[in-house]
C-alpha positions in Angstrom: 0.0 0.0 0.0 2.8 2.2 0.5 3.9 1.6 -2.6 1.2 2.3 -4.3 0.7 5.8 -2.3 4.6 6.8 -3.0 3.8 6.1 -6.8 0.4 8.1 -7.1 2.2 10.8 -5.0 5.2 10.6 -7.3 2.7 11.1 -10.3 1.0 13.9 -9.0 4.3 15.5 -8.7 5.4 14.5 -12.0 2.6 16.1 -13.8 2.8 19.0 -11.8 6.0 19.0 -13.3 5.3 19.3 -16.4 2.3 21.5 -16.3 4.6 24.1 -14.8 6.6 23.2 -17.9 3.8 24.1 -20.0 2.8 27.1 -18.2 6.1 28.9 -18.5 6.7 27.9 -22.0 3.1 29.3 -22.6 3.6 32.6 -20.9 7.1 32.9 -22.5 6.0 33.2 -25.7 2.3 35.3 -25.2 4.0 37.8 -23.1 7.0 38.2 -25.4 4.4 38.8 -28.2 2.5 41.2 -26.2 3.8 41.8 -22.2 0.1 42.9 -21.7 -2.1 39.8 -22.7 -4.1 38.4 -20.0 -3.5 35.5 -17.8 -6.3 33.3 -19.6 -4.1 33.6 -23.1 -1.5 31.2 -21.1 -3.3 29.2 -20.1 -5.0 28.9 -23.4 -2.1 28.1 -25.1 -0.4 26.1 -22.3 -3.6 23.9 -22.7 -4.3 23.7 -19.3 -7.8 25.1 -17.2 -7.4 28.6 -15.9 -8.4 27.0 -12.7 -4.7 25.0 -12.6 -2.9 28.2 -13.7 -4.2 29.8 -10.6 -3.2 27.1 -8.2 0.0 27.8 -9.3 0.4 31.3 -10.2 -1.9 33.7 -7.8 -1.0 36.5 -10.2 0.4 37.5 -13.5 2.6 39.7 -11.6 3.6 35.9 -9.5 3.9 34.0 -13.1 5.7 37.3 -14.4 8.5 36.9 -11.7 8.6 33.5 -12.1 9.2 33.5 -15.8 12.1 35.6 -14.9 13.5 34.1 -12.6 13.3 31.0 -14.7 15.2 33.0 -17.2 18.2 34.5 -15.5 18.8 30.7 -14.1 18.9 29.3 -17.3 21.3 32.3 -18.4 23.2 31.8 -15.0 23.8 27.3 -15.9 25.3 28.7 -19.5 27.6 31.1 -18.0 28.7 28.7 -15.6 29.3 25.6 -18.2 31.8 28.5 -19.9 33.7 29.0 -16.7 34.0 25.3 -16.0 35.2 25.0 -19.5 39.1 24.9 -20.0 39.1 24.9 -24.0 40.6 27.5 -25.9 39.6 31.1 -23.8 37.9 32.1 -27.4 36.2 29.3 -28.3 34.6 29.1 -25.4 33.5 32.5 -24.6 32.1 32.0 -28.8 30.2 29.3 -27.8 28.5 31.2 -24.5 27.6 33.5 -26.4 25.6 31.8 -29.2 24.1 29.3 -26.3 22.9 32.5 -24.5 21.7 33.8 -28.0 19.8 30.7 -28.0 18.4 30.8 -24.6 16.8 33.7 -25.6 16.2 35.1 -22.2 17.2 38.4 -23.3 13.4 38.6 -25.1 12.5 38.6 -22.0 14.1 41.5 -20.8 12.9 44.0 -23.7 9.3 43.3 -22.9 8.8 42.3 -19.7 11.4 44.9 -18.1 9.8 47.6 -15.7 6.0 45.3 -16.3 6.5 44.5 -12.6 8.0 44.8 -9.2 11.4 42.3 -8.8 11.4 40.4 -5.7 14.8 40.1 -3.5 15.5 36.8 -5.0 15.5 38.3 -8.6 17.9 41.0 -7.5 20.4 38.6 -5.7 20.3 35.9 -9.1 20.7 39.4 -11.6 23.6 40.3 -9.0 24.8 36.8 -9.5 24.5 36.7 -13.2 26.9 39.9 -13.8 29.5 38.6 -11.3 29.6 35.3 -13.1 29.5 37.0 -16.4 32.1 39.7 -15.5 34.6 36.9 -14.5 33.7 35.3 -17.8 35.0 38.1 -19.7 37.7 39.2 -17.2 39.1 35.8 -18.1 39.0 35.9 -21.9 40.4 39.1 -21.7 43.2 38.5 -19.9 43.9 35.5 -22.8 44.3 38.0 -25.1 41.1 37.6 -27.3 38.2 40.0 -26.3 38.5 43.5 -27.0 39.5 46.4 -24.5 36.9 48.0 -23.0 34.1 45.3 -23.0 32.1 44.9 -19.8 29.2 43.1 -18.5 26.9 46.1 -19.6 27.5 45.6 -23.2 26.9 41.9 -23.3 23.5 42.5 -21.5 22.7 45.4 -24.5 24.3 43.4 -27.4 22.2 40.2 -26.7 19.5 42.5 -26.4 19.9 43.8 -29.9 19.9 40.4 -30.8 17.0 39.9 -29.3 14.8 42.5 -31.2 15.8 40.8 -34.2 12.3 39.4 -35.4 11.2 38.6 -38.8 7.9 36.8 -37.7 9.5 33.0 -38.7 11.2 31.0 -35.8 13.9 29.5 -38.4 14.8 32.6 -40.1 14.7 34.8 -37.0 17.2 32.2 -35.7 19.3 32.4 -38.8 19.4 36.5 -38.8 20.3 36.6 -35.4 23.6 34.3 -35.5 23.8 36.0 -38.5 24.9 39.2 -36.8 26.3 37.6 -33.9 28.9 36.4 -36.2 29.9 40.1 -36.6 29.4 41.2 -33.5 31.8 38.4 -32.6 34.3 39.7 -34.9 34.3 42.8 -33.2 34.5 41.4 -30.0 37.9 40.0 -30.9 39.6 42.7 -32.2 42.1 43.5 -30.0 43.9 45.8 -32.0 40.6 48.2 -32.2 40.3 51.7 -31.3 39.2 52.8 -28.3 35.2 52.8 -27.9 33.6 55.8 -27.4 32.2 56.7 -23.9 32.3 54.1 -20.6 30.6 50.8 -20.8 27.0 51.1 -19.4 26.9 50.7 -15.5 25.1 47.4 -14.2 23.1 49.9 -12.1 22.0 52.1 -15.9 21.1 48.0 -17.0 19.1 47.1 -13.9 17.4 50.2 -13.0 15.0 49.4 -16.0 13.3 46.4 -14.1 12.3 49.1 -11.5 8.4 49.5 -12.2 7.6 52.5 -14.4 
């Protein structure tokens, strides 16, 4: 009997699992189309009763900060398979890059920033994000192959240029994007370029915009 009750207990859990699966992927993609749809369109998509969503998320401003959060720790696991990487320094700061292109968290951060109030374990995992991100390129720097100048700042802004590339297909918005991350990446490496104009932007300037407006 025990058994048994572990097993349905275990399946409870697993498909509470996955709903949450399906409710994040949902409200990743409605509220990156449009931050203000309503909670219903997620769980429309996510093809699960509103009733389920709410069990969950008490809020959109709850699923909001959730869907964030979810975001900077998927960032936070690429940045930190790139520091546990020994390859070649460039390679592997080449291949963070285009895996955090990929992520795509950084949609999230052009239309979600400033849509609601951060709570103090989205601050700490942002604050933990640019320190892991800032030894990242502290490290490829001092290899010799990453530009002088570049800080945390102007990855956050770059990916989110990539980011706002959209051309309304998934494929070919994929292509255009690595597209110009291969030039960006060329410019990343130049070591021998002249000096950019004006200071990196502070990580304060980058996370001020998630204050609510």
């Amino acid at each position: 009997m025990e058994k048994m009750a572990s097993t349905g207990l275990s399946g409870r859990q697993a498909q509470a699992a996955r709903n949450d699966e399906l409710i994040l992927a949902a409200a990743r993609a409605v509220f990156t189309a449009d931050p203000g749809a309503p909670i219903s369109a997620v769980a429309e998509r996510a093809g699960v009763g509103i009733s389920a969503l709410y069990r969950r998320y008490q809020s959109k401003e709850e699923l909001l900060r959730q869907l964030s959060l979810d975001g900077l720790r998927r960032y936070i696991a690429i940045v930190e398979e790139a520091l546990a990487d020994e390859g070649d320094p460039w390679n592997v700061f080449a291949r963070f890059m285009q895996r955090a292109l990929d992520a795509d968290t950084n949609s999230l951060t052009l239309r979600l920033a400033g849509t609601f109030t951060p709570t103090a374990e989205l601050w700490q995992e942002g604050d933990r994000a640019a320190r892991l991100t800032t030894e990242l390129i502290a490290r490829t720097k001092s290899a010799g192959c990453l530009r002088a100048g570049i800080e945390v700042g102007d990855l956050s802004l770059l990916f989110e240029q990539l980011a706002a590339v959209e051309v309304g297909d998934g494929a070919r918005t994929s292509q255009l994007r690595h597209r110009y991350l291969a030039l960006l990446l060329e410019a990343l490496r130049n070591t021998d370029g002249d000096p950019l104009p004006g200071p990196a932007p502070r990580w304060e300037e980058i996370s001020a915009r998630f204050a609510p407006s």
